[in-house]
Every structure is written in structure tokens, then in C-alpha cells.
KOLSE-689053 format. One line per 3 residues: for each residue x, y, z of C-alpha. Coordinates in nm, 4 decimals, padded with zeros to 6 digits. Example, Ala and Ser with C-alpha at 12.3 -4.5 7.8 and 13.67 -1.06 7.14 Angstrom:
residues 2
01.2300/-00.4500/00.7800 | 01.3670/-00.1060/00.7140
This chain:
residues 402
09.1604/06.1115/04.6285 | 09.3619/05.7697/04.7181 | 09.3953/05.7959/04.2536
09.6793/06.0680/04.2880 | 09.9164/05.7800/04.4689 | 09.8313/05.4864/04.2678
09.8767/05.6553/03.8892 | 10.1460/05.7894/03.6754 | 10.1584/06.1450/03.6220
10.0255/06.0535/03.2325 | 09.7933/05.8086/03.3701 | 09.6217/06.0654/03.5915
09.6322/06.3625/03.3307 | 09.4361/06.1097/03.1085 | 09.1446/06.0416/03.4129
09.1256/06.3710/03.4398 | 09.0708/06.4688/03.1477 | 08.7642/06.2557/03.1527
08.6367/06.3139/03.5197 | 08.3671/06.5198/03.5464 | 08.4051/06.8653/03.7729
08.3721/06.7734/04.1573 | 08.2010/07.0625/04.2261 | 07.9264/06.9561/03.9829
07.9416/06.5754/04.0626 | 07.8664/06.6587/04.4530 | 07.5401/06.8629/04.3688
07.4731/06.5661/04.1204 | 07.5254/06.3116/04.4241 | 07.3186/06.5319/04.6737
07.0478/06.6435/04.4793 | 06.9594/06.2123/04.4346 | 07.1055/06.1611/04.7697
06.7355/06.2449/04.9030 | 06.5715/05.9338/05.0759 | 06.7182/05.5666/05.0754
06.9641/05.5018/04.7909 | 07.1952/05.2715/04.6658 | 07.4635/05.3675/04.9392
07.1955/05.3016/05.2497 | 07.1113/05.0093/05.0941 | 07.5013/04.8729/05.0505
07.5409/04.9753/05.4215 | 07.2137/04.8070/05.5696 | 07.2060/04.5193/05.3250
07.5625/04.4540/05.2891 | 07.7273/04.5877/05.5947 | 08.0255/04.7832/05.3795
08.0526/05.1230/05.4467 | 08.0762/05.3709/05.1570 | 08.3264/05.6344/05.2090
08.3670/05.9303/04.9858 | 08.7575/05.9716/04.8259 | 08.7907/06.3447/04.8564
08.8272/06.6564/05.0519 | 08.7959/07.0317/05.0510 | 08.7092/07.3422/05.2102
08.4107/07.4192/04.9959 | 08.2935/07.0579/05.0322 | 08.2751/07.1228/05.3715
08.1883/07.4602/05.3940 | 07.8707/07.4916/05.1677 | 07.6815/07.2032/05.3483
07.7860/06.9027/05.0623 | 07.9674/06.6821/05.3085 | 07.6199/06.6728/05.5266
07.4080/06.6112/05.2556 | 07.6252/06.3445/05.1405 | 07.6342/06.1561/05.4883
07.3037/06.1914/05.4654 | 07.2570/06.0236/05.1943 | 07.4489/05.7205/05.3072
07.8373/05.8396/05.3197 | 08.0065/05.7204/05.6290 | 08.3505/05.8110/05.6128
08.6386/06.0057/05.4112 | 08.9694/05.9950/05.2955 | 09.2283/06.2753/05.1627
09.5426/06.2769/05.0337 | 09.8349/06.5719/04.9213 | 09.6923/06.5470/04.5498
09.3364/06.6725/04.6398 | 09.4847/06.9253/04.8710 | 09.7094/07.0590/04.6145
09.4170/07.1355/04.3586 | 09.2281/07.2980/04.6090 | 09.4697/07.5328/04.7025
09.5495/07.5885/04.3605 | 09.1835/07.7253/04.3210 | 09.1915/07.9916/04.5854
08.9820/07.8394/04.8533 | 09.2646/07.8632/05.1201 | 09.4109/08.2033/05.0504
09.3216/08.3850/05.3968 | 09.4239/08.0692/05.5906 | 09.7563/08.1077/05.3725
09.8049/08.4439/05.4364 | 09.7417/08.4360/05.7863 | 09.9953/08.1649/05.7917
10.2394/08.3862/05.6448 | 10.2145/08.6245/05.8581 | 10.2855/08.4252/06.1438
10.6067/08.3350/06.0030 | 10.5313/07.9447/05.8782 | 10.6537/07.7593/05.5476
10.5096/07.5733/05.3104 | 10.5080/07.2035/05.5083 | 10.3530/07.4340/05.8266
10.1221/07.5392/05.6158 | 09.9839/07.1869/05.4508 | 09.9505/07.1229/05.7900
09.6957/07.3691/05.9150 | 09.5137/07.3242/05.5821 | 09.4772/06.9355/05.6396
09.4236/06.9714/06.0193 | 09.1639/07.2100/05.9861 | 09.0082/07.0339/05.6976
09.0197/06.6521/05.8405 | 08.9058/06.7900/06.1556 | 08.5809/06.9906/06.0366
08.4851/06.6802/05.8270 | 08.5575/06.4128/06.1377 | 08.2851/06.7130/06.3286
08.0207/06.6382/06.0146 | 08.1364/06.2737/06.0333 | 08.0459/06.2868/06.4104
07.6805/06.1445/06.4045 | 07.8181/05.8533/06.2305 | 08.0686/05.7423/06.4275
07.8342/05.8156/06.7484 | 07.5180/05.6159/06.5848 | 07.7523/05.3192/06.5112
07.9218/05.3676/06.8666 | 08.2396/05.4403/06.6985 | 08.2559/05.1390/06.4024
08.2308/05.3782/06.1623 | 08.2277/05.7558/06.0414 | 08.6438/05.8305/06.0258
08.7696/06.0953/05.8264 | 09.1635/06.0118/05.7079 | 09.5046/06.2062/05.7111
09.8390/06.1217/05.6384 | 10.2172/06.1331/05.7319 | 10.4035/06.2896/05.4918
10.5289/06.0702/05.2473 | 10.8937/06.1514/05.2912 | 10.8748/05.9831/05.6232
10.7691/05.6434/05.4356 | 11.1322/05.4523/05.4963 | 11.1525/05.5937/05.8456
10.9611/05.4030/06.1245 | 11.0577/05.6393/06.4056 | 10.9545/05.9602/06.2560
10.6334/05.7928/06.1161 | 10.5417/05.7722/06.4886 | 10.6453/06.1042/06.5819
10.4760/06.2783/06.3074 | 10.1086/06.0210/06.3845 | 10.1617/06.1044/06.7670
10.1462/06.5020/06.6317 | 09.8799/06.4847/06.4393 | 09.6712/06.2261/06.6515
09.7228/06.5201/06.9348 | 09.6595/06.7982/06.7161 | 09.3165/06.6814/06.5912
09.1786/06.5502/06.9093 | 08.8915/06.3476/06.7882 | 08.7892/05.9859/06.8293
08.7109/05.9838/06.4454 | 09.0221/05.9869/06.2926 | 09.2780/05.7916/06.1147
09.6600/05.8409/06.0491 | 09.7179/05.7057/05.7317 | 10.0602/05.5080/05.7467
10.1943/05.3127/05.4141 | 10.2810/04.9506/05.4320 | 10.6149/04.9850/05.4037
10.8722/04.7922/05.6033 | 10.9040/05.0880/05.8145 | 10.5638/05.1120/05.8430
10.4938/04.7665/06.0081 | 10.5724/04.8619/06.3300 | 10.5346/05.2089/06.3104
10.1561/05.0728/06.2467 | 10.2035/04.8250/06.5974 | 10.3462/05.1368/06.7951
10.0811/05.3372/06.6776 | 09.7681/05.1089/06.7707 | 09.9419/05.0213/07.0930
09.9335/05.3919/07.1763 | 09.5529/05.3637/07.0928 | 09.6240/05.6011/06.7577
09.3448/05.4989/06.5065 | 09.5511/05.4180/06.1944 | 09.4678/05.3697/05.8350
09.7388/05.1195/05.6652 | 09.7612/05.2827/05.3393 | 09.9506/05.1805/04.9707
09.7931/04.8315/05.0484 | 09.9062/04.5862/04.7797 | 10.0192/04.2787/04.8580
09.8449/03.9549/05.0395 | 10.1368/03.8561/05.2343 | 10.1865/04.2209/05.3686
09.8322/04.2357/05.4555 | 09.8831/03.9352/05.6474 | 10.1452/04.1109/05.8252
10.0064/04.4555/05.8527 | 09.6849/04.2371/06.0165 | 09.9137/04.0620/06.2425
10.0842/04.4214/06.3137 | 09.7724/04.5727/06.4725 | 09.6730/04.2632/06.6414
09.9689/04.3072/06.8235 | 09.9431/04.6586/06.9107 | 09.5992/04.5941/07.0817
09.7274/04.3337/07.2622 | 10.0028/04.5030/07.3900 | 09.7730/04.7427/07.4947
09.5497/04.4354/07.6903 | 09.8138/04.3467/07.8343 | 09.8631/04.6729/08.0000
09.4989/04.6928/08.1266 | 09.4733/04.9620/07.8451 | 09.1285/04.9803/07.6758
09.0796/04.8308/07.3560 | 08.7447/04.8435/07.2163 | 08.7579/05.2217/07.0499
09.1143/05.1693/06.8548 | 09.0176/05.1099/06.5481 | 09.2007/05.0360/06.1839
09.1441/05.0020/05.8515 | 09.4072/04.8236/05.5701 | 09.3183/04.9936/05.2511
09.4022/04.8141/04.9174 | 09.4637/05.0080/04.6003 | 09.2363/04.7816/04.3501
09.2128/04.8958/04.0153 | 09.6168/04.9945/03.9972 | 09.6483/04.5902/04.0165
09.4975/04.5655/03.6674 | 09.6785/04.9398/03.5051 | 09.9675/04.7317/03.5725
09.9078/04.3827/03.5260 | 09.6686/04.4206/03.2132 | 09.9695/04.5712/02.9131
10.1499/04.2992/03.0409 | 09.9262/04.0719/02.9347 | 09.8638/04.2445/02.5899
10.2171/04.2131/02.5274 | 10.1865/03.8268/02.5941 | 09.8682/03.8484/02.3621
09.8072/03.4470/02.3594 | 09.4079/03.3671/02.3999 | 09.4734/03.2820/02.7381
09.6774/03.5917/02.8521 | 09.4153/03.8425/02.6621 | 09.1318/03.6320/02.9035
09.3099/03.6957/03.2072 | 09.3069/04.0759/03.1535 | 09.0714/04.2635/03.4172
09.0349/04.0187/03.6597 | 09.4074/03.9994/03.8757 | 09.2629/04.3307/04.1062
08.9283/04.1730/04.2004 | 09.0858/03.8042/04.2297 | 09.3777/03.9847/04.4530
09.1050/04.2170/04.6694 | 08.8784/03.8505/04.7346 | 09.2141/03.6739/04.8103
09.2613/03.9557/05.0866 | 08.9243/03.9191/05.2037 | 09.0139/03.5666/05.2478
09.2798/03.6375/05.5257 | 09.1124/03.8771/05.6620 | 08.8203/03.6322/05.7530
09.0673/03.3635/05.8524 | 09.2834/03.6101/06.0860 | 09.0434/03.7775/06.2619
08.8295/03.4342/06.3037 | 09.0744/03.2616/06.4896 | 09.1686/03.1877/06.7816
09.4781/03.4374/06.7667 | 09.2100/03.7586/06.7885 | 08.8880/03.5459/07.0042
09.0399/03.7246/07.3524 | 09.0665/04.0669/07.2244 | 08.7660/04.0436/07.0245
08.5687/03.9085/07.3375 | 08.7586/04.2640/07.5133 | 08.5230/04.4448/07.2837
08.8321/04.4963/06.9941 | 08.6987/04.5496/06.6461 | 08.8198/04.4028/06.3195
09.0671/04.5695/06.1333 | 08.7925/04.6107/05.8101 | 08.9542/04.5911/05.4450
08.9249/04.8851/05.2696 | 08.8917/04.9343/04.8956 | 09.0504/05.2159/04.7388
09.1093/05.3169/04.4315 | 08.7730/05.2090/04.2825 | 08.7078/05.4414/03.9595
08.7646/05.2461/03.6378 | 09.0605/05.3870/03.4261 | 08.9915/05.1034/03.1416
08.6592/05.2833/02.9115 | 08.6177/04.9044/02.8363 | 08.5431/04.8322/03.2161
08.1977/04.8565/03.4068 | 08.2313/05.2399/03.5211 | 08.1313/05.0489/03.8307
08.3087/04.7135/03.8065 | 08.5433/04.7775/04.1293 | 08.2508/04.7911/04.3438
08.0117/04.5916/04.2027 | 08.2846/04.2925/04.2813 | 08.3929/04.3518/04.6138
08.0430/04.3839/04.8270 | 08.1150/04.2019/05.1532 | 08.0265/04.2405/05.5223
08.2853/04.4764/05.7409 | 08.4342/04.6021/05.4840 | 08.4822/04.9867/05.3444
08.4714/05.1138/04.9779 | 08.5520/05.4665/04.9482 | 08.5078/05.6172/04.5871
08.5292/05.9408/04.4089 | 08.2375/06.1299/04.3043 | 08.1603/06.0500/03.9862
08.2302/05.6255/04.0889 | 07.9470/05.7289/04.3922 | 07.7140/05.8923/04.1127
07.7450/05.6346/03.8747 | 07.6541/05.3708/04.1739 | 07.3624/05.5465/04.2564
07.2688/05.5525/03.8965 | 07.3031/05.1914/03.7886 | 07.5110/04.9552/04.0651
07.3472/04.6226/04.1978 | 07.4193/04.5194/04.5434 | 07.4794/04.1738/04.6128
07.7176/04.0023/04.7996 | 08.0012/03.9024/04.5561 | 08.3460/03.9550/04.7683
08.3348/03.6143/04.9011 | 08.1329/03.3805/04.6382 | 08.4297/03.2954/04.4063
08.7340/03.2337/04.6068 | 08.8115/02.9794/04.4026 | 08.7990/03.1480/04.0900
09.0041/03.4251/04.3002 | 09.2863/03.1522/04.3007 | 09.2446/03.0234/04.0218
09.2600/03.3990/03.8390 | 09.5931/03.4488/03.9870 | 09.6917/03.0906/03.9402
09.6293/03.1657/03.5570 | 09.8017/03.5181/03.5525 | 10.1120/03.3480/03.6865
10.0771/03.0694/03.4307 | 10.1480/03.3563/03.1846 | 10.5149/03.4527/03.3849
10.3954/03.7182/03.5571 | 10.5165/03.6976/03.9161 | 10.2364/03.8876/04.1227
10.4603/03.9262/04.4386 | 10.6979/04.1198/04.1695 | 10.4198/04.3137/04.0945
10.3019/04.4140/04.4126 | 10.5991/04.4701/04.5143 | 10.6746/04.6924/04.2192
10.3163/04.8699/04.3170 | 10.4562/04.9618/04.6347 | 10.7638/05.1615/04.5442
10.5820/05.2865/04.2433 | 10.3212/05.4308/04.5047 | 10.5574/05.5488/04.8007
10.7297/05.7574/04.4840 | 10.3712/05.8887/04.3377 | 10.2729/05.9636/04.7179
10.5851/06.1745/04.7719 | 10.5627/06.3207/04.4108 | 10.2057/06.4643/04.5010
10.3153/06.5919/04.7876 | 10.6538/06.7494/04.6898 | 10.4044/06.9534/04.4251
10.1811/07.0239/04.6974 | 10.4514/07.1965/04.8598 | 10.5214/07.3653/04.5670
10.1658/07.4800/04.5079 | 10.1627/07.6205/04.8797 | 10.4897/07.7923/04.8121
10.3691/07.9431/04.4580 | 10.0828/08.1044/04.6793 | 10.2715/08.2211/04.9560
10.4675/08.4270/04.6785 | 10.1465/08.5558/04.5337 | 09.9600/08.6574/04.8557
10.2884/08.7984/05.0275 | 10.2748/09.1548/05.1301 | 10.4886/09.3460/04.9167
């Protein structure tokens, strides 16, 4: 799930400590998922597609990914975190040892896992994406992390797995790094779907926006088609609060102890914002009117670590047309259970600026923050997967012939 990038290893031991068992949260989600639900209606009401934030063999395997699209999931998203607990649990161990007998190592290894993986649930994601001629039903996989700083190899390593996959339905997750800009342009130029990942900042938005705007039009320009590259920038919301909130506890004036909870939602709607005035301008109208699509914010990181939060709260606040919330189970239960669905991501943008206006007011510098977020997250992100690794090479020890 997008969590293991955007948390500290305490911070995540703490969530999951709480989180209920996947397993059991899927059969909780599909046995309500019968009939129109709450995640229909956010779709057809609301035009935001709810994604699910996790992957695995058995989710695939025993039917749960095809009873969730069916009741109303329209994409996924995976990460080196959730692939590491699954091997962990045994579900990969003839893949693993088939691997080892053909000679590969651990990173060889990850990669048939997530190829194999991304690509069965892009096949179960299929009807989606063919229904919504190809707006919608993506399933997500990423570079390797060590490759963040590196523009060049980003590319290489998208062009690989772009080829190895072979399906419409797919993104390449890239971070937002500086070397990711244009790895990002390159990328949609070469018509490689991408998802812009580790999304914190307004003013890289802006560029990452700007970034696959370009890459489209490069590919205009060549008398390339346009209209089936498609991209998503995915924002890591509730992280903006983990880190602004203690700040503001340590402040602890009336004001500062207001202004907690409310710098990730004001920050998401400030997004939103650009978004709506980039891609309604004049700098998109040719390639839009070429049949290119929007590059749709995505929400990540919706679960609510604060107990004092709405369960539901990073959701509830950021409903708005062509855009993409992908949660984890139990944040998809508890939105079936109790979430309302109105539009809300675009009826306060004044309060959005005036939230971060007051934050500031308080000394805290949210360009230092996001920017902070960032290199926090490229080092959780490569973290994960340097203990994926290790969890792949701790089973190819145990399931080696002796």
C-alpha cells in the first residue's frame, strides 16, 4: 500500500498494529460489495474513481480482486512494502523456487513476482479500462527506488517493465524527484502510461503537470497518437498532517492547536486548484481537442493515522470530478459503512488558502515541509524495498535445495 513510503518505520508498526487482517477486510468488502454501494455511487455521482491500495497473489487468485471491481473498484496500486509481506507469508514459494533454479537473485526475483502480479490484476482490471475506453481501470508498478536520483536509468528500467507487461492498463510509477521530471516527459513521450508518485508539493505538481503535457506534445508533434497515454500525479495526503500536526503541538498557542488536521486537505484542494487551471487552458485545448486525457490527481495515502480523525476524513474531503482515491481495505470498508458523498474538493478554496496561510502564520514553512516529505519518502521507498530484497533473499535460503 502507497502507507509503507509515506511512514516511519515506528509510525507504520503503530498502524499496524491497529489494521485489521487484509485477508479478512477483503471478504468484509466483498461480501457488502453486492449491488450499488458507496463506491458506484462516488464513481457515477462524483466522477472519482476508487482504487484499491494493495496487492497479492491470493487477492488475485481466490476471485477477491473481481468481486471487488465489481463492487465499484476501478484501479490498483502496489508498492515493495505489500510485496514484502506477502512473500513473507508463503504465497510465492514455487514462483521463488523456480526462480532459483533458473539461476536469478533476489532483485530478478521481485521482478517476476510484481510482473506477474501487476499483470494478472491489469487482466481483472481489463473490463474497466475497456468499458471506460481506457480512462480508467490501471493497475500500478514501480521503478525501484534506488533509481530515484537517476533520470536515465528511471527510463531504462520504465521502458523494461512497460515491455515486459504488455498491457494498455498499466502505470510505471516514477517519484517526483528532480530526476524524475523528465524521466516522467521521456516516458509519456514514448507513450509509457506513468504514475507520478511521492507527490507532495504544489509547485512540483505544477511542474510534474507541465512535464507530461510536454511529453504528449512531443509526441503530436511527431504525428504520434495521443489519446490512450494516460497519467496520474498521486499525492500522499494524510503524511502532510503526521508531519505538520506535532509541530503545531509544540507551538501549542490557540491558534496553532486550530490549525492541526487541516494543512493535508487544504494542500490536496490547493492541488486540485492547478490542476483545473492547467489542464483548462489554453496550453492543453490542442491536445485535449487530439483526444489527450487529463492527467487526474490522485489521492493516496488516505487511512487516518490520528484515532482523533474521521476514520474516513481523507476521503470524505477530497470528492471531486476526474480525480482517483485509492485506499486500503479497511479505509474502503469503513466508506462503505458510513462515508457521505458530496462534492467537497473544490467548495472551499478559499479556506484551502487561507488554512495554509494560517499554518505559515505559525513559522512553519510548507515548501520546507514538502520538501522534507520528499526525501523522507524517496528514503522510506528505498527502505521498503531494500527489506524486500532481504525478505526474497531470506526465502531463497530457506527453499534452496540442499
Amino acid at each position: 500500500m502507497e502507507e509503507g513510503h509515506d511512514m516511519t518505520g515506528a509510525e507504520q508498526d503503530r498502524h499496524e498494529a491497529k489494521a485489521v487482517d487484509h485477508d479478512r477486510a477483503a471478504e468484509q468488502v466483498t461480501q457488502r460489495a453486492e449491488g450499488p454501494n458507496a463506491l458506484h455511487r462516488l464513481h457515477r455521482e462524483q466522477d472519482q474513481s476508487p482504487w484499491i491500495d494493495f496487492i497479492d497473489r491470493d487477492l488475485i487468485s481466490s476471485g477477491k480482486l473481481k468481486q471487488l471491481v465489481a463492487g465499484g473498484i476501478r484501479g490498483l496500486t502496489s508498492n515493495p512494502t505489500i510485496f514484502a509481506k506477502a512473500v513473507a507469508t508463503g504465497q510465492y514459494d514455487e514462483l521463488v523456487s523456480r526462480e532459483i533454479a533458473a539461476g536469478d537473485d533476489a532483485r530478478q526475483i521481485y521482478e517476476e513476482i510484481a510482473v506477474a502480479d501487476v499483470g494478472d490484476a491489469a487482466d481483472v482490471l481489463r473490463s474497466v479500462y475497456d468499458e471506460s475506453d481506457g480512462a480508467d481501470g490501471f493497475a500500478s508498478i514501480e521503478v525501484e527506488p534506488d533509481l530515484a536520483d537517476d533520470t536515465d536509468a528511471t527510463l531504462a528500467r520504465a521502458r523494461v517493465l512497460w515491455s515486459r507487461l504488455e498491457r494498455p492498463n498499466v502505470f510505471i510509477k516514477i517519484p517526483a524527484t528532480e530526476a524524475g521530471v523528465p524521466a516522467i516527459e521521456a516516458a509519456i513521450g514514448a507513450g509509457i502510461n506513468v504514475n507520478v508518485t511521492l507527490m507532495f508539493s504544489v509547485g512540483m505538481y505544477r511542474r510534474v503537470a507541465r512535464a507530461y503535457i510536454a511529453g504528449l506534445r512531443a509526441r503530436h508533434e511527431r504525428g504520434e497518437p495521443v489519446d490512450r497515454v494516460a497519467s496520474v500525479a498521486s499525492f500522499f495526503v494524510s503524511r502532510v498532517d503526521t508531519k505538520i500536526d506535532p509541530q503545531l503541538e509544540e507551538i501549542g498557542s490557540g491558534s496553532a492547536l486550530e490549525a492541526r488536521g487541516r494543512a493535508a486537505i487544504a494542500n490536496a484542494r490547493l492541488a486540485y486548484e492547478a490542476f483545473g487551471e492547467i489542464f483548462g487552458s489554453e496550453e492543453f485545448a490542442d491536445l485535449r481537442a487530439a483526444g489527450a486525457r487529463v492527467q487526474r490527481c490522485l489521492w493516496a495515502s488516505t487511512s487516518t493515522k490520528n484515532p482523533d480523525y474521521r476514520d474516513v476524513m481523507y476521503v470524505e474531503e477530497l470528492i471531486g470530478p476526474e480525480t482517483v482515491d485509492t485506499m486500503p481495505l479497511d479505509t474502503i470498508k469503513a466508506f462503505i459503512d458510513h462515508g457521505d458523498i458530496q462534492r467537497t474538493l473544490d467548495q472551499d478554496l478559499d479556506g484551502a488558502h487561507q488554512a495554509i496561510r494560517r499554518i505559515e502564520a505559525e513559522g512553519i514553512n510548507m515548501e520546507r515541509v514538502t520538501d522534507e516529505l520528499i526525501t523522507e519518502g524517496v528514503a522510506s521507498f528505498a527502505k521498503s524495498f531494500d527489506e524486500l530484497l532481504e525478505t526474497i533473499e531470506s526465502k531463497r535460503k530457506e527453499l534452496a535445495p540442499a
